[in-house]
TIGUPA-589922 format. One record per residue (C-alpha): x, y, z; residue in one letter; residue number from 1. Coordinates in pm, whole numbers, plus 50000, padded with zeros to 5 digits. Example, Ala and Ser with C-alpha at 12.3 -4.5 7.8 and 13.67 -1.06 7.14 Angstrom:
residues 2
    px    py    pz rest  nr
 51230 49550 50780    A   1
 51367 49894 50714    S   2
This chain:
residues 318
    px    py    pz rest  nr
 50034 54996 49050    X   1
 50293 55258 48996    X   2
 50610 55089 49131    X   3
 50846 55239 49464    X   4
 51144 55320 49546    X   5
 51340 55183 49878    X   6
 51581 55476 49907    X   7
 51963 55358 49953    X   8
 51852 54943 49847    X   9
 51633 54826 49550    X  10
 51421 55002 49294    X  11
 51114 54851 49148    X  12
 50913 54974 48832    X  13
 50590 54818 48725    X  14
 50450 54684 49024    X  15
 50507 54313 49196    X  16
 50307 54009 49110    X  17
 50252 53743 49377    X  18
 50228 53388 49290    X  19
 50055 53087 49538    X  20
 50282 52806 49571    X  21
 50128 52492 49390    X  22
 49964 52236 49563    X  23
 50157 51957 49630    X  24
 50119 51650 49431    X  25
 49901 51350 49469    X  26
 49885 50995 49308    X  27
 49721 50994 49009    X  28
 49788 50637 48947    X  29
 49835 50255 49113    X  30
 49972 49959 48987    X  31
 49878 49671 49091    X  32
 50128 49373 49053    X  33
 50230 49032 49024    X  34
 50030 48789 49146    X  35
 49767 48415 49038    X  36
 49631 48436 48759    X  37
 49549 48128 48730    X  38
 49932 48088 48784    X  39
 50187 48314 48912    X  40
 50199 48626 48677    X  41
 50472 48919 48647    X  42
 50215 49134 48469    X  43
 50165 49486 48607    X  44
 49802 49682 48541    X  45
 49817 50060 48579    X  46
 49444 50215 48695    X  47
 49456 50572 48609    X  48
 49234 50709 48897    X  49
 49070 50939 48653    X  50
 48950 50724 48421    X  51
 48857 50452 48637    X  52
 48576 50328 48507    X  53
 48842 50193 48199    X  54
 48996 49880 48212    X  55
 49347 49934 48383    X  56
 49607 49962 48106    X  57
 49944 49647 48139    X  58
 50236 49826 48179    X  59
 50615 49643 48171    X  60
 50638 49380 48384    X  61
 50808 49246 48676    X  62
 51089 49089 48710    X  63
 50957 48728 48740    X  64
 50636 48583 48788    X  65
 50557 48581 49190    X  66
 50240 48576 49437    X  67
 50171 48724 49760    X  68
 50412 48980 49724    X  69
 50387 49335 49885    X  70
 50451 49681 49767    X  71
 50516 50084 49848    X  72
 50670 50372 49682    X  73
 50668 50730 49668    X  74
 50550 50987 49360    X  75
 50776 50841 49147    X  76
 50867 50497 49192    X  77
 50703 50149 49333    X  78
 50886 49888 49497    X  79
 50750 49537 49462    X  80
 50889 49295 49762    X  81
 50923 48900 49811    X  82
 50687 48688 49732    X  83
 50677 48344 49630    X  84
 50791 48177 49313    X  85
 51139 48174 49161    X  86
 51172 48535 49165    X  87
 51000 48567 49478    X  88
 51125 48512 49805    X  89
 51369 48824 49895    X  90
 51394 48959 49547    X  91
 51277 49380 49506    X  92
 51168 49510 49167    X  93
 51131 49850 49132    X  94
 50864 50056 48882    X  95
 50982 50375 48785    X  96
 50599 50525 48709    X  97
 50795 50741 48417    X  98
 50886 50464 48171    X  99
 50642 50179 48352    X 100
 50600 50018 48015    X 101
 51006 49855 48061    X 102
 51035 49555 48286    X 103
 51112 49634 48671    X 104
 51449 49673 48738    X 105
 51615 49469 49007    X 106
 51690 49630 49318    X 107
 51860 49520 49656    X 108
 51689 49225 49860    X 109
 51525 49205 50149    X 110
 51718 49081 50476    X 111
 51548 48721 50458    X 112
 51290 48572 50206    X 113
 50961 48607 50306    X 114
 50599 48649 50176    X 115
 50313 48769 50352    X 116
 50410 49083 50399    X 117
 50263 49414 50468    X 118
 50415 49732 50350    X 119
 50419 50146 50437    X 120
 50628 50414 50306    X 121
 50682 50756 50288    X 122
 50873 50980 50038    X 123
 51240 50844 50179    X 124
 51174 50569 50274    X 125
 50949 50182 50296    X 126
 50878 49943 50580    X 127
 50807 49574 50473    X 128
 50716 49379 50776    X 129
 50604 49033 50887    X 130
 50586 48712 50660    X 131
 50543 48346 50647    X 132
 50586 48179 50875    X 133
 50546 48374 51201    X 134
 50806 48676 51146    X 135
 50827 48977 51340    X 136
 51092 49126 51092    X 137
 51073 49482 50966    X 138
 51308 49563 50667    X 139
 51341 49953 50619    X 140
 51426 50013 50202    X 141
 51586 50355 50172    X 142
 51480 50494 49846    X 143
 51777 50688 49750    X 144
 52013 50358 49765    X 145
 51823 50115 49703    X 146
 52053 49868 49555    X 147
 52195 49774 49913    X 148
 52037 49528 50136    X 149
 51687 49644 50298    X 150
 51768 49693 50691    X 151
 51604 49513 50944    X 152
 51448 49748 51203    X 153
 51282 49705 51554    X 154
 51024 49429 51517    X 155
 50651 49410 51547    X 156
 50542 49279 51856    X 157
 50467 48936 51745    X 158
 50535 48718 51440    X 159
 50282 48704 51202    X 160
 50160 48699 50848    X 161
 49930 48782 50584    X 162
 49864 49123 50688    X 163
 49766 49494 50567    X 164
 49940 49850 50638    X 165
 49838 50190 50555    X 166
 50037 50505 50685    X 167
 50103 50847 50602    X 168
 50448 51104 50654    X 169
 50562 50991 51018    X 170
 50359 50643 51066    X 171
 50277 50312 50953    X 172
 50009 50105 51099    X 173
 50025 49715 51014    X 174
 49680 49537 51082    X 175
 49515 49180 51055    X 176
 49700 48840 50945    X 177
 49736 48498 51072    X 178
 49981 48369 51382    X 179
 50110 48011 51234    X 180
 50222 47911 51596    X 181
 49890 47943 51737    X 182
 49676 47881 51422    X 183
 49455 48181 51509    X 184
 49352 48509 51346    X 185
 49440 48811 51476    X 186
 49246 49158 51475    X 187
 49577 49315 51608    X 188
 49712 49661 51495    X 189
 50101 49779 51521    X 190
 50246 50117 51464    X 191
 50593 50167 51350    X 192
 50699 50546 51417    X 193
 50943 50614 51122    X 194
 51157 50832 51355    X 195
 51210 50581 51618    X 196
 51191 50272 51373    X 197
 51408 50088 51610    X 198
 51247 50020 51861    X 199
 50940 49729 51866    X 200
 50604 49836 51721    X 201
 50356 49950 51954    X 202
 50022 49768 51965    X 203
 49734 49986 51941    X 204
 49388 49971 51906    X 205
 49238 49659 51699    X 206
 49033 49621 51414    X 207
 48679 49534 51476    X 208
 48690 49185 51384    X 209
 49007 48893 51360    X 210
 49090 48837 50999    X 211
 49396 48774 50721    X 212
 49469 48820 50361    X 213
 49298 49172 50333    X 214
 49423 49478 50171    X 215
 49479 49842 50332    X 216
 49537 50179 50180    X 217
 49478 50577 50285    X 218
 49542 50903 50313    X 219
 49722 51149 50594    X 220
 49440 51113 50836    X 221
 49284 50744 50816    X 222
 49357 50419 50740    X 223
 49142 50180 50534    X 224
 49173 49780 50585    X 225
 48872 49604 50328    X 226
 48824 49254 50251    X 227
 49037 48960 50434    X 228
 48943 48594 50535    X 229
 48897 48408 50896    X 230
 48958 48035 50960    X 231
 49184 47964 50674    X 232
 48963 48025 50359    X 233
 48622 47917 50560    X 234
 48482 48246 50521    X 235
 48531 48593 50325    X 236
 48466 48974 50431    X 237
 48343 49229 50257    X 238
 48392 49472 50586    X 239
 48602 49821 50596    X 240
 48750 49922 50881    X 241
 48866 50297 50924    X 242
 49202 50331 51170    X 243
 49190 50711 51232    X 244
 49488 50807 51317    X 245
 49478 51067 51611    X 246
 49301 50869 51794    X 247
 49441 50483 51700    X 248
 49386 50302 52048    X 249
 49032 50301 51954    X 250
 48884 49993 51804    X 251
 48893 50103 51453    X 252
 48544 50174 51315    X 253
 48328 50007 51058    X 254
 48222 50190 50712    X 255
 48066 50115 50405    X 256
 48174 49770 50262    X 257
 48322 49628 49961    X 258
 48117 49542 49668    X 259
 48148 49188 49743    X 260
 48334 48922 50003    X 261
 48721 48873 49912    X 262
 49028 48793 50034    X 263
 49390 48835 49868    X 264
 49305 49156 49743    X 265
 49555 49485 49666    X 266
 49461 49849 49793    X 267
 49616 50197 49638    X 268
 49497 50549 49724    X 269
 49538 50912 49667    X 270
 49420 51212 49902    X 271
 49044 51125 49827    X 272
 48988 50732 49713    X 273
 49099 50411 49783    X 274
 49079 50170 49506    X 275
 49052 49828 49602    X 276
 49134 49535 49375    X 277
 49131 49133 49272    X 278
 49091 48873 49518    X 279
 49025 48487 49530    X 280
 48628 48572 49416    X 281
 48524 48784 49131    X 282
 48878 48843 49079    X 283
 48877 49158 48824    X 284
 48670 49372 49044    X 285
 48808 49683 49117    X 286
 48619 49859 49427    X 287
 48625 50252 49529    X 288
 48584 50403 49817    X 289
 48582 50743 49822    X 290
 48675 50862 50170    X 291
 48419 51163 50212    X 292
 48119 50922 50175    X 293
 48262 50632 50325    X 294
 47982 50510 50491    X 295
 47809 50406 50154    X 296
 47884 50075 50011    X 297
 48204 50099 49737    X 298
 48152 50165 49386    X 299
 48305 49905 49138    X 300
 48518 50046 48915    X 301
 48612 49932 48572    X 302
 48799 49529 48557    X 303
 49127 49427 48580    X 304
 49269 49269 48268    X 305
 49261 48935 48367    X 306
 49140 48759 48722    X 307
 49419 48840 48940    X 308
 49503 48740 49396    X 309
 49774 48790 49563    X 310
 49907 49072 49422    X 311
 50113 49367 49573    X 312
 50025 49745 49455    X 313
 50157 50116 49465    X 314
 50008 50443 49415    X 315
 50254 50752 49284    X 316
 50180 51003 48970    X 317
 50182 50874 48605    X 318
């Protein structure tokens, strides 16, 4: 090219070279936190999603030992919330994914101490909603000051616990868990609209079977809930149900299952693959799902370090 001239504004010589924008990023990483193993544990594992047939590296760890804790973060950060044990309860540790191999660093509480949470965020902001016993509570953590006290939000529409979310930019939906009041398992679903965050959830359409203590994680377009228990701890799943999320009042649909039946699992996931983790049976099993073949049974991936339930887990970029 030989170069122009725009007469009376800006000469150019040598011709112009055009650029794409880069993609934007995508985890590359989750850690998966906390936890029983065979007591409460404060150790963190890191899977690296591309080398996940490895065993997940231990990173720093949190705060305190704690169990049935829940987590979400952004690219850069994961925030690890309630819980029980003596750092449990409304204590938030955040991992900064950067320098993971310090111990979490102590961030503001939650409004109340609770465990049995479910959790959504997006790149601003995280929901952490429900608990033991029978909340409806949803505490919004804003990233950027995250040092102050989470703020309570409009409710779900019922008090519950030992539930699952998965969301993407605008939405988080919060499925499963166990009403204490009624003694029942529940195959509900709530949205919470980040925009509107103040009003109550809105119920929409259930999962395709009642169930607790399962594990959720996805990508902009669908939702994946694996694993969970019903009756108490009479019976495990190995079932995945698929929320999609343009068309949520449906009943969400069944896919490809988990390697084996667990509950008190942990989920993270990236644009393409869920990775699925722990639980009260073969407890260092890490299960993928990859989301374009989801109908085929998920792969296992390689161990956890140790047998871990109950923990919480985030996915961001290492």
């Amino acid at each position: 090219m030989s170069g122009f001239t725009i007469t009376a504004g800006v000469s150019f010589s040598g011709g112009i070279t055009m650029t794409e924008a880069p993609p934007p990023p995508q985890n590359t990483a989750g850690w998966f936190g906390g936890g029983y193993n065979p007591s409460r544990t404060s150790t963190v594992n890191r899977i690296t999603f591309a080398t996940d047939t490895a065993t997940p590296s231990i990173r720093g760890p949190l705060s305190g030992a704690k169990d049935d804790l829940a987590a979400a973060g952004n690219f850069t950060d994961g925030w690890f919330a309630g819980g029980r044990g003596p750092t449990g309860g409304s204590t938030v540790d955040r991992i900064t994914y950067a320098t993971d191999t310090a111990t979490a660093s102590v961030r503001g509480p939650l409004s109340s101490a609770r465990y049995g949470m479910g959790a959504a965020g997006n790149t601003n902001y995280g929901w952490f909603a429900a608990g033991w016993s029978n909340y409806s509570t949803v505490d919004r953590i804003t990233w950027a000051t995250d040092t102050a006290t989470a703020s309570v939000r409009g409710p779900l529409s019922l008090g519950i616990s030992y539930i699952a979310a998965a969301g993407n930019d605008t939405d988080g939906w919060f499925g499963g868990g166990y009403v204490q009041s009624t003694t029942s398992d529940r195959s509900i679903v709530n949205r919470i609209t980040y925009a509107t965050d103040t009003a109550t959830a809105s119920v929409r359409g259930p999962l395709s079977d009642a169930r607790q203590r399962l594990a959720a994680a996805g990508n902009s377009a669908y939702g994946y809930f694996g694993g969970g228990s019903h009756a108490g701890f009479s019976a495990a799943y190995s079932i995945v149900d698929r929320i999609t999320y343009a068309t949520d009042t449906a009943t969400a649909s069944v896919r490809g299952p988990l390697s084996a039946a667990r509950y008190f699992l942990a989920a993270a996931s990236n644009t393409t693959d869920a990775w699925f983790a722990g639980g009260n049976t073969s407890g260092c099993t890490v299960d993928r799902i990859t989301f374009a073949t989801d109908t085929a049974t998920a792969s296992v991936r390689g161990p956890l370090s140790a047998p871990t339930r109950k923990m919480g887990a985030a996915g961001g970029v290492q």
